[in-house]
Each structure stands twice: as C-alpha cells, then as structure tokens.
C-alpha atoms as an extended CHARMM CRD file, in Angstrom:
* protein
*
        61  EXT
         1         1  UNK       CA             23.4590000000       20.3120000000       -1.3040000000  PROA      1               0.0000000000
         2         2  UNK       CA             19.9990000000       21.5540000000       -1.3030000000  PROA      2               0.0000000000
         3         3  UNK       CA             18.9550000000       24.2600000000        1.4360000000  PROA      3               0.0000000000
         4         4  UNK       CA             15.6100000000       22.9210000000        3.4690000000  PROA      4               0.0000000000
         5         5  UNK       CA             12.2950000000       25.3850000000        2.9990000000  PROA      5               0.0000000000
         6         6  UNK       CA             11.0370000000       27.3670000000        5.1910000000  PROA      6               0.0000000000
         7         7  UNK       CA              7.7270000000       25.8650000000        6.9150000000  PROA      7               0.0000000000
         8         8  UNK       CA              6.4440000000       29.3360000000        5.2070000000  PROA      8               0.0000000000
         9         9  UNK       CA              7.2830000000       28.0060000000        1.6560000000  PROA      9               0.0000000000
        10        10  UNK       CA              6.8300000000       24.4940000000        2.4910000000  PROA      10              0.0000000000
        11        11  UNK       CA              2.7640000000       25.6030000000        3.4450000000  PROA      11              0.0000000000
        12        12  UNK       CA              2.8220000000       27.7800000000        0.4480000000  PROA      12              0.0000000000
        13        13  UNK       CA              4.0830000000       24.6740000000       -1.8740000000  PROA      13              0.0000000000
        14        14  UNK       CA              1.1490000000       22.3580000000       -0.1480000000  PROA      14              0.0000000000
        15        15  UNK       CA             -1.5670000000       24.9430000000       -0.4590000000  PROA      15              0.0000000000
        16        16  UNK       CA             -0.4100000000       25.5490000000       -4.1410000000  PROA      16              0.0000000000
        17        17  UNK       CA             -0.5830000000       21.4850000000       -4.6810000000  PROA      17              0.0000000000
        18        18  UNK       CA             -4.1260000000       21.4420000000       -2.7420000000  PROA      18              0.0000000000
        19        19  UNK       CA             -5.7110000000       24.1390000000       -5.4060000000  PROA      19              0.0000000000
        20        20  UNK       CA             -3.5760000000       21.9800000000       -8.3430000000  PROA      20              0.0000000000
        21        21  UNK       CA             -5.7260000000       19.2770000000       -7.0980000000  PROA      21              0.0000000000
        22        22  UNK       CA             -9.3420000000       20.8960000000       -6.3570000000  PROA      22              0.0000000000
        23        23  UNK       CA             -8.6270000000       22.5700000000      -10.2480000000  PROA      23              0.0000000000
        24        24  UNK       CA             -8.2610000000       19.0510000000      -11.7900000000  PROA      24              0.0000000000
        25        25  UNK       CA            -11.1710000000       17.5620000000      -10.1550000000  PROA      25              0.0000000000
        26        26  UNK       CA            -13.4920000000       20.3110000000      -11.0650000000  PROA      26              0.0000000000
        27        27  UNK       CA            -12.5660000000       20.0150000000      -14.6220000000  PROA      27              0.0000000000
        28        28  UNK       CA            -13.1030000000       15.9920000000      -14.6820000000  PROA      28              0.0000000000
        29        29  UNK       CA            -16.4270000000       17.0070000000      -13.2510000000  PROA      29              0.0000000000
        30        30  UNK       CA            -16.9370000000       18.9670000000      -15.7160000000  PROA      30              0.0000000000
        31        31  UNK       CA            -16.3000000000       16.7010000000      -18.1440000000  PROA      31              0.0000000000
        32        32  UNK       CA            -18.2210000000       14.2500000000      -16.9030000000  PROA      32              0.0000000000
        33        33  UNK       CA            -21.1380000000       16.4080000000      -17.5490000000  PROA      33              0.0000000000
        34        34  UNK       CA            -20.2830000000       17.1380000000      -21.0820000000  PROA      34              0.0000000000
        35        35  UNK       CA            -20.5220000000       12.8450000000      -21.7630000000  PROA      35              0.0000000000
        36        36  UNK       CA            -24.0980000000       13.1590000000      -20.4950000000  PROA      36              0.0000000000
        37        37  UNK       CA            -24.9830000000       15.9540000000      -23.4860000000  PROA      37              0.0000000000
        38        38  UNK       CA            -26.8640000000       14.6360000000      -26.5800000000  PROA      38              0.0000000000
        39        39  UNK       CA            -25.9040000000       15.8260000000      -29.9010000000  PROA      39              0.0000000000
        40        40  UNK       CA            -23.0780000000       18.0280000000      -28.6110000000  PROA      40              0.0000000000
        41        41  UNK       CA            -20.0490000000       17.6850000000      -29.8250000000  PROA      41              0.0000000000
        42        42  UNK       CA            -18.1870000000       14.0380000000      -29.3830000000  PROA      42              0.0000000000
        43        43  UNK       CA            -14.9530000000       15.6770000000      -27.7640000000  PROA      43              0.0000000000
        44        44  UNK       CA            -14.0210000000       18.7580000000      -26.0030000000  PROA      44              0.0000000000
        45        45  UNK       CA            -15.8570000000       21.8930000000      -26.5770000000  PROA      45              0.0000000000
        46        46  UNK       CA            -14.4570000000       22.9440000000      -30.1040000000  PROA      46              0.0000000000
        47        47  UNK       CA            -14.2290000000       27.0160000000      -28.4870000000  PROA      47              0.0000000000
        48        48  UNK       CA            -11.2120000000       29.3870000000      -29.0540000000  PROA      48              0.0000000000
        49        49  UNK       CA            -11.3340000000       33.0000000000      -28.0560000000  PROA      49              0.0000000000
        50        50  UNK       CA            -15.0170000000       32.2730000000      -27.2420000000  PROA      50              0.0000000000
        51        51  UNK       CA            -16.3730000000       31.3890000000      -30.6560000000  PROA      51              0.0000000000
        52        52  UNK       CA            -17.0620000000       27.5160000000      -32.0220000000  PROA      52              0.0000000000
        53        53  UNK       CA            -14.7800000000       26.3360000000      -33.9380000000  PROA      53              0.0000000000
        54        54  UNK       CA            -15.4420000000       23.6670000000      -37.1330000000  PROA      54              0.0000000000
        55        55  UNK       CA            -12.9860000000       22.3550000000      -39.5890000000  PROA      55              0.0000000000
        56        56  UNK       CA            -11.5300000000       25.6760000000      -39.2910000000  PROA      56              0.0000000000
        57        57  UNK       CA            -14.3850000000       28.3810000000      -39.6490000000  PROA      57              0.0000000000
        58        58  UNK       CA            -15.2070000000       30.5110000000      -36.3540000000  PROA      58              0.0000000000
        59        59  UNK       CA            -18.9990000000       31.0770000000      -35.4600000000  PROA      59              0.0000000000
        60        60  UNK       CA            -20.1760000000       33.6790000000      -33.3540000000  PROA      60              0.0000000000
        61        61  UNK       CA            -23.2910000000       33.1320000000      -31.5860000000  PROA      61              0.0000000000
C-alpha cells in the first residue's frame, strides 16, 4: 500500500521533472551547435577536468 504525496511533494516532483526537461533540451541545443563546427572534433568535446583529451594525453591550453 503506497501512502499518496502531499500536493507539496507532488509540485516539488513536477518542478524537479520540468528542470529534468529544460536541462536535456539545452544540451541537445547545444549539441546541435557543435554539428555545425568545422574541423572540430567528430564527437563530443574530448574535455576532462577542463583539459582536451587525445588518445590519452591531456593538453592544457
């Protein structure tokens, strides 16, 4: 038997869900703009800790 939420946590849950949402479309918009680069890199931005990454050696620009 599960105990209903509160409308508290049940507007909590949806506003949680809403910024979920906003987060993932920002990021396909951002990744739309990285297709639209030329001679950047073919995939995701090869960055870790803020350096490149390539094959396994870190630059530091």
């Amino acid at each position: 038997m599960k105990k209903p939420l509160s409308p508290e946590a049940q507007r909590a849950l949806d506003e949680a869900k809403a910024r979920r949402d906003a987060q993932i479309e920002h990021e396909k918009a951002l990744e739309a703009e990285r297709e639209k680069e030329q001679g950047g890199p073919r995939h995701r931005e090869p960055t870790r800790f803020g350096d490149w990454e390539r094959k396994g050696i870190t630059y530091d620009f």
